[in-house]
GUGU-888173 format. One record per residue (C-alpha): residue in three letters; y, z, x. Coordinates in steps of 0.5 Angstrom, whole numbers, padded with zeros to 4 digits, always signed. Layout:
N
AlaYZX...
***
This chain:
481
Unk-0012-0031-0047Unk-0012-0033-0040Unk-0011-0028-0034Unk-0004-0031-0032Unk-0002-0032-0039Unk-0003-0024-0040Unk+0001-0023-0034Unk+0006-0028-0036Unk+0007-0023-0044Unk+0007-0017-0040Unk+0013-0019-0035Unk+0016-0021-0041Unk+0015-0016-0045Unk+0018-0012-0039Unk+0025-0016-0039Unk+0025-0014-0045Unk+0024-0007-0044Unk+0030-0007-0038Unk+0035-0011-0043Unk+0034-0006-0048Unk+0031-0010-0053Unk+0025-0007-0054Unk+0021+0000-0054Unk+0016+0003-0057Unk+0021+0009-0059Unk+0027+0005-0061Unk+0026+0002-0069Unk+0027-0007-0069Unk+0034-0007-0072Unk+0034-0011-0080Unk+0038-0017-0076Unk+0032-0019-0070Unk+0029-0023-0074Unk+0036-0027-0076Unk+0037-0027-0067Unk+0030-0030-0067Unk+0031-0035-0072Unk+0037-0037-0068Unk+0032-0037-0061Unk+0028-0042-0065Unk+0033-0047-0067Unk+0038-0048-0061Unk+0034-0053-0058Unk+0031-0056-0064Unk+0037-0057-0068Unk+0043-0053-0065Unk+0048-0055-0071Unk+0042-0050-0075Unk+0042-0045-0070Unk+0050-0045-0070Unk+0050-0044-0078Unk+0046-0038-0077Unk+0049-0035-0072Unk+0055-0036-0076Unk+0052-0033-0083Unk+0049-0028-0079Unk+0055-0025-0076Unk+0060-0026-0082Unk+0064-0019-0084Unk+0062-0013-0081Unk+0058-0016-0076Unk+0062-0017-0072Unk+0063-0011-0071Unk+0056-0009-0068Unk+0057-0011-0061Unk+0048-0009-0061Unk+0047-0016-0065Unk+0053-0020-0062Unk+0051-0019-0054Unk+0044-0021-0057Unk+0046-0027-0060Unk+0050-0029-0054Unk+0043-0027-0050Unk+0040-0032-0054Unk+0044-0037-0052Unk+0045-0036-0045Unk+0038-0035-0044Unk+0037-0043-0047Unk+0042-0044-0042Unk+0049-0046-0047Unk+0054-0041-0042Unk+0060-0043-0046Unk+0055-0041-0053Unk+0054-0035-0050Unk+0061-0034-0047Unk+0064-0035-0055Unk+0060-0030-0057Unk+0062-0025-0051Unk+0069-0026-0054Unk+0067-0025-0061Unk+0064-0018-0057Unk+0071-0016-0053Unk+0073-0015-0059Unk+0070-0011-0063Unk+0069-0006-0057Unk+0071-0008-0050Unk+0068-0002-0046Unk+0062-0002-0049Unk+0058-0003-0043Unk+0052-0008-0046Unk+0059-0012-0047Unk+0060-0011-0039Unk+0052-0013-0037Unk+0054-0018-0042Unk+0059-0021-0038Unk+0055-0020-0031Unk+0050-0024-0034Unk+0054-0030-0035Unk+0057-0029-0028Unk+0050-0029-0026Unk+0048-0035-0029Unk+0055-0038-0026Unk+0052-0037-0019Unk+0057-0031-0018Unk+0054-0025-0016Unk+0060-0021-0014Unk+0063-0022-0021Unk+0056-0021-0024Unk+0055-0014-0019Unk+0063-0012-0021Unk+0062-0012-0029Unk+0055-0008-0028Unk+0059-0003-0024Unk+0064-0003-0030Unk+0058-0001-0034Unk+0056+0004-0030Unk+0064+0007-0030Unk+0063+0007-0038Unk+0056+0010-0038Unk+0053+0014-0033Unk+0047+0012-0036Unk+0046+0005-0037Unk+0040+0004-0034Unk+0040-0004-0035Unk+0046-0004-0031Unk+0044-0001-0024Unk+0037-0005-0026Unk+0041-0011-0026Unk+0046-0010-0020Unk+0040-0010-0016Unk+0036-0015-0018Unk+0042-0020-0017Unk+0043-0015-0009Unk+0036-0015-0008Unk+0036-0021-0004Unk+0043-0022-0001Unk+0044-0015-0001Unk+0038-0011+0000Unk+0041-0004+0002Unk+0046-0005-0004Unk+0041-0005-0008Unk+0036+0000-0005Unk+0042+0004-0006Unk+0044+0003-0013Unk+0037+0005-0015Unk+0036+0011-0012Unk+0043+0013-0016Unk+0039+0011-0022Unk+0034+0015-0020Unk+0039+0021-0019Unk+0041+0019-0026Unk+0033+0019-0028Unk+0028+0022-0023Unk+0022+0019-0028Unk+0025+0012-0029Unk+0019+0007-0027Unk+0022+0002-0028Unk+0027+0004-0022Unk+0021+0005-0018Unk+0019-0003-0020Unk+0025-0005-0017Unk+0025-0001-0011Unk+0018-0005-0009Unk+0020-0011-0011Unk+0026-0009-0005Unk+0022-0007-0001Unk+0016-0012-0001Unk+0022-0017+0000Unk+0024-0014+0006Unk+0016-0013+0009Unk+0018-0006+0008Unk+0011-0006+0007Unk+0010+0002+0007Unk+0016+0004+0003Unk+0014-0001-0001Unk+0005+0001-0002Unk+0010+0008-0003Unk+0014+0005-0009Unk+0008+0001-0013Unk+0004+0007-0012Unk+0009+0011-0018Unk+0007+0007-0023Unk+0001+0002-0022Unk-0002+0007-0026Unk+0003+0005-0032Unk+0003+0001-0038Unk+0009-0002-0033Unk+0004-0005-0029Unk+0003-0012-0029Unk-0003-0015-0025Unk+0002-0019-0020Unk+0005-0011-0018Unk-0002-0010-0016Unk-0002-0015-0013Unk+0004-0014-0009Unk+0001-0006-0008Unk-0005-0008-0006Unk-0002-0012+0000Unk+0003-0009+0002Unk-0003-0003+0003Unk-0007-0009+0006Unk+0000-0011+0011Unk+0001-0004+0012Unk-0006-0004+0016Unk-0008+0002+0010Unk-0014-0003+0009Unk-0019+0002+0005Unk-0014+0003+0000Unk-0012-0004-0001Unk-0020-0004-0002Unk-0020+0000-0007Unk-0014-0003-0011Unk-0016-0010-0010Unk-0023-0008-0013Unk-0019-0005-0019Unk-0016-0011-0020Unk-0024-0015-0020Unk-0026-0010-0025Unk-0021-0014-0030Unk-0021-0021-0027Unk-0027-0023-0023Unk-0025-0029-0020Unk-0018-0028-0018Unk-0018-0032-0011Unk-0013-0027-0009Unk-0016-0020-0010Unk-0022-0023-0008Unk-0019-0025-0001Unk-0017-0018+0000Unk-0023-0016-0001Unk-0026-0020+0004Unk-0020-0019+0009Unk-0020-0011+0008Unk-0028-0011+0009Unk-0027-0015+0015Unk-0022-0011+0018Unk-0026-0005+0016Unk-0032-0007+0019Unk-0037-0008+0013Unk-0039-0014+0015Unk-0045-0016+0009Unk-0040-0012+0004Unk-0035-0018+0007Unk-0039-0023+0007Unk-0040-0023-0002Unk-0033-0022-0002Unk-0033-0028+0002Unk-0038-0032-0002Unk-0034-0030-0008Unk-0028-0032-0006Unk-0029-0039-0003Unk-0034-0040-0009Unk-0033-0037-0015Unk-0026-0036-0015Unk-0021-0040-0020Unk-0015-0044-0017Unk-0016-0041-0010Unk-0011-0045-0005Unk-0014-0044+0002Unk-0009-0043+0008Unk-0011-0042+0016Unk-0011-0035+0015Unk-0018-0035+0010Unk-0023-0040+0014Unk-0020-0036+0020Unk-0022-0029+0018Unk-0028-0032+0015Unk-0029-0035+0021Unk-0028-0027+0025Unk-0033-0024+0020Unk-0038-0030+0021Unk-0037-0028+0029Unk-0038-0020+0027Unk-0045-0023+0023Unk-0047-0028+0030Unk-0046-0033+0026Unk-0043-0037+0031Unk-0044-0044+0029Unk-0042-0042+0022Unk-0036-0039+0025Unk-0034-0045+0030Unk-0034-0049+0023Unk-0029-0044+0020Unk-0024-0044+0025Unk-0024-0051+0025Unk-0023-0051+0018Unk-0016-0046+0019Unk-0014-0052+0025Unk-0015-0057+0019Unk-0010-0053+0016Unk-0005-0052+0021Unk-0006-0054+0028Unk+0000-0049+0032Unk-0004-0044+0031Unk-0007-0045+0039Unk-0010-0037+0039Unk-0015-0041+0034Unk-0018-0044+0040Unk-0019-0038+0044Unk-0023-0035+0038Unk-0027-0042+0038Unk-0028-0040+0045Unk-0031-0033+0044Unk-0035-0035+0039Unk-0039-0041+0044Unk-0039-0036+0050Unk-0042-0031+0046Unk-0048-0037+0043Unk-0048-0038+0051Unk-0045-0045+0050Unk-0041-0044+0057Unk-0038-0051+0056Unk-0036-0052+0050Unk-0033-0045+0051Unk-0030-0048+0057Unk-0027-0054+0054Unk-0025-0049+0048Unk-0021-0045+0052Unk-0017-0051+0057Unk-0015-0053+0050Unk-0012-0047+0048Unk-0009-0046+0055Unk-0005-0052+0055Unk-0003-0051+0049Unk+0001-0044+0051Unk+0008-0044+0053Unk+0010-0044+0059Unk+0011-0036+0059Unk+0005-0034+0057Unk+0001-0038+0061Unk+0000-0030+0064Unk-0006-0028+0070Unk-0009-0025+0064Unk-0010-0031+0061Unk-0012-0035+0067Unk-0016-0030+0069Unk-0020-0031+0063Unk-0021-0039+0064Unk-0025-0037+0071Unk-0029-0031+0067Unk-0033-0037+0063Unk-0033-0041+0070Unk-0036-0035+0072Unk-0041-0034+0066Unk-0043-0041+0066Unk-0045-0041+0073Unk-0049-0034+0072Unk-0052-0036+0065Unk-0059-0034+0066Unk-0061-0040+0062Unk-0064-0045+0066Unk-0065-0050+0061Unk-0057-0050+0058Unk-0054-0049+0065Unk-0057-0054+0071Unk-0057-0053+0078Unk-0052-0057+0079Unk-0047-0055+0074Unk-0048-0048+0077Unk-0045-0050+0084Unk-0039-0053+0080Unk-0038-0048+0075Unk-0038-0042+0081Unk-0033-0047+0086Unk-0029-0047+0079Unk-0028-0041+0078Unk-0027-0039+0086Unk-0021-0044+0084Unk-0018-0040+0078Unk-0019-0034+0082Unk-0015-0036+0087Unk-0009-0037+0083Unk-0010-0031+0079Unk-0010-0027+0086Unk-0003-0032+0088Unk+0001-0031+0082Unk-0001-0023+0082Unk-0002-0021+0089Unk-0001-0014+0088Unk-0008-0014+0083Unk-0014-0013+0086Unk-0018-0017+0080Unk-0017-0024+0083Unk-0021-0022+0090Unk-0025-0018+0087Unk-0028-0025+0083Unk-0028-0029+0088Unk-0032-0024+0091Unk-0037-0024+0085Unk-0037-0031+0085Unk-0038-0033+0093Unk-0043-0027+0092Unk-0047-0031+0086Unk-0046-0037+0091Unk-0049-0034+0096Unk-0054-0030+0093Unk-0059-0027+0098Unk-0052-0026+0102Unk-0054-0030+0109Unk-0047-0033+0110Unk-0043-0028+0108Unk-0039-0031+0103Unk-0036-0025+0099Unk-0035-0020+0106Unk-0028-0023+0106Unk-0026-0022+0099Unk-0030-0015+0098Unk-0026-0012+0105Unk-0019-0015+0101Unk-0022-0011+0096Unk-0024-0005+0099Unk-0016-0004+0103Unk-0012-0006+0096Unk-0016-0001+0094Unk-0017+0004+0099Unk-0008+0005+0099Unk-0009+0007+0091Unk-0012+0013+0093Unk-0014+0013+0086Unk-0020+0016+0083Unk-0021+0010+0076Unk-0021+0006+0083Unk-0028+0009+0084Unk-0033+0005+0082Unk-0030-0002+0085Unk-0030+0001+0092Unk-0037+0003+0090Unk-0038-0005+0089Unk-0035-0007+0096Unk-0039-0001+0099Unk-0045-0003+0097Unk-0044-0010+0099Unk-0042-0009+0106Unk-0047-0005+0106Unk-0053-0009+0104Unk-0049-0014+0109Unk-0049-0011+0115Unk-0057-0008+0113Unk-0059-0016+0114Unk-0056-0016+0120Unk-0059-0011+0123Unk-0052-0007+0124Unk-0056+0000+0122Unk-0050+0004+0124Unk-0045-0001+0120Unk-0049+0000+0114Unk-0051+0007+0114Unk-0042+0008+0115Unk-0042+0004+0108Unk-0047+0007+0105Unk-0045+0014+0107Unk-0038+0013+0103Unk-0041+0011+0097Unk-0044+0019+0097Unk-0038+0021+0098Unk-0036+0018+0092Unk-0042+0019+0089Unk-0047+0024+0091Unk-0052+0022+0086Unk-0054+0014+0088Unk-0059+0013+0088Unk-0058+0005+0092Unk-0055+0009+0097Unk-0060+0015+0098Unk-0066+0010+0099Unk-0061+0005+0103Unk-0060+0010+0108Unk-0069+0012+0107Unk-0069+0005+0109Unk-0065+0006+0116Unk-0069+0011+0118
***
């Protein structure tokens, strides 16, 4: 038998169990078997099943609301409404406040699409027994999504009534995963995953709701659980995969990967699968792979525009500065104009910065340096423009006009790093120290070139006052003497 189709009988078996048709502690009654033959013939020949229905409910009977109220189940669950309103008659009849004649009724409303009325007669049910667990079952299924508050509070009354009653706890997780109430949920599933209950879609649900709930080891645990019975369901092993990549177990990641793309059966990939295996990939410096993966999730649903980001990333750290670059020109013009941040262009010069620093002098021409330096002190410069009151975008431009002039014979950085030096300065902050530091050693090395020895020593001196213990600024000042 088939995973699914033992999940299909034990979710069967479970309606049956909340309809109170089938226990473990409960006998069949001697008229099931008559109820089944009835189940049997309605679609094959309704005019059969009519008769023995009729012979099955002749003299007393009729009078046995368990059996009527199951005929009438077996007509409304083939769909015939107006067979099974009949037969709810025939049970109003014989006793009109038994409440399996009231969830009867619900039921029918149910199936009218009328869950008010439905919800009315579960009540009604309740009112005639206080324990008629299938009602308060019931009333919330119907609630659980149009109403989820209602139905979270019919089930802790139920559980009032019944503080053991797994079947509570079931529908409580169902409610709340619905309602991506993931920690409640995880909270739920975990009273009774360990039951005969349990089917292997609850654990499922537990084990991303764990998963969602960002709990990954757990979620890891029950996941393998769910391996332990089926190796090759996509799902568990595609938590698998996620869990040990969120985790940082990237080679435990990489096998669940493996299996999860390649030995699992009717695995339904989405853009989230190749983009966390496309991260994992990245974690392992697998980048051109990586780069492979993330184009396979664009494949797949090409709004996600942080794709492009990370498609970025994983060129810059495979020191591919242009591809990187062109990457991250997608992924910006792609943004909405509210997210179009100094943060965000901010890193845009950052890759100009790194391809005109790469110390690959065969990736990186000459040439290509001098553009890539002159477009990131262009980028930097709007950073500076749209956040004037940061010091990031100067404190670029002085990196980059320092890189363009690396001996520092004209000078080009001074100007920035003495902005720098001001905006920081009127923090007065000590997390500022290490920038100042940077301006310090700069202006200090500058006016050193020029023979600006009293100038110099002016700078040098500051950084000993931040930093008694550098090194560059005591051999500096050894120099000058």
């Amino acid at each position: 038998m088939s995973a699914i189709m033992k999940t299909m009988l034990v979710l069967s078996m479970g309606a049956l169990l909340l309809a109170g048709t089938l226990s473990a502690q409960t006998p069949v009654p001697e008229w099931q078997a008559g109820v089944d033959k009835v189940k049997n013939l309605i679609q094959s020949n309704p005019a059969q099943a009519s008769e023995e229905a009729g012979e099955l409910l002749k003299g007393k009977n009729k009078k046995n609301v368990d059996l009527v109220t199951s005929v009438a189940h077996v007509y409304l669950d083939a769909g015939k409404i107006t067979e099974a309103q009949e037969y709810l008659a025939m049970a109003k009849k014989a006793n009109n406040k038994d409440p399996k004649v009231s969830v009867l009724e619900g039921d029918i409303a149910l199936a009218q699409k009328n869950i008010g009325q439905a919800c009315q007669l579960y009540e009604q049910a309740i009112y005639f027994d206080p324990n008629c667990k299938e009602a308060y079952l019931k009333y919330a299924q119907a609630y659980k999504s149009a109403s989820p508050t209602q139905a979270i509070e019919k089930l802790e009354q139920l559980k009032a009534v019944d503080p053991n009653c797994l079947e509570a706890d079931r529908e409580l997780a169902e409610v709340y995963y619905s309602g991506n109430r993931f920690g409640k949920a995880a909270e739920m599933y975990a009273k009774f995953i360990d039951t005969p209950l349990a089917t292997e879609d609850d654990m499922l649900k537990y084990a991303f709701a764990l998963f969602l709930n960002h709990d990954f080891e757990k979620s890891l645990q029950v996941a393998q659980k769910g391996l332990q019975k089926n190796a090759r369901h996509a799902a568990f092993n595609r938590l698998v995969m996620y869990n040990n990549t969120d985790l940082k177990r990237y080679e435990d990641a990489e096998k669940a990967a493996d299996a999860f793309f390649n030995a699992s059966d009717r695995a339904d990939y989405s853009y989230l699968d190749y983009r966390y295996y496309g991260a994992l990939l990245s974690a392992l410096k697998k980048y051109d792979k990586a780069i492979i993966e993330y184009g396979k999730a664009l494949d797949k649903d090409d709004t996600q525009v942080d794709l492009w980001r990370e498609i970025s990333d994983a060129h810059e750290m495979n020191n591919n500065y242009a591809e990187a670059i062109a990457a991250y020109r997608k992924y910006y013009d792609a943004l909405a104009k509210e997210k179009k941040t100094p943060e965000t262009l901010f890193q845009l010069g950052r890759l100009y910065y790194g391809q005109g620093t790469s110390s690959d002098s065969l990736a990186v021409q000459p040439a290509d340096r001098k553009l890539a330096l002159q477009s990131a002190d262009s980028v930097f410069t709007l950073v500076s423009e749209q956040a004037p009151d940061s010091y990031l975008g100067e404190m670029w431009r002085a990196r980059t006009n320092s890189a363009m002039d690396p001996e520092t014979t004209d000078g080009l950085a001074k100007p920035y790093y003495e902005k720098v030096m001001d905006m920081l300065l009127s923090k007065n902050e000590p997390k500022y120290n290490s920038a100042l530091i940077e301006c310090y050693s700069y202006l200090g090395y500058y006016y050193l070139l020029k023979s600006d020895y009293p100038a110099s020593k002016e700078f040098w001196n500051k950084i000993l006052a931040i930093d008694p213990t550098n090194a560059t600024a005591k051999k500096a000042l050894e120099g000058i003497k």
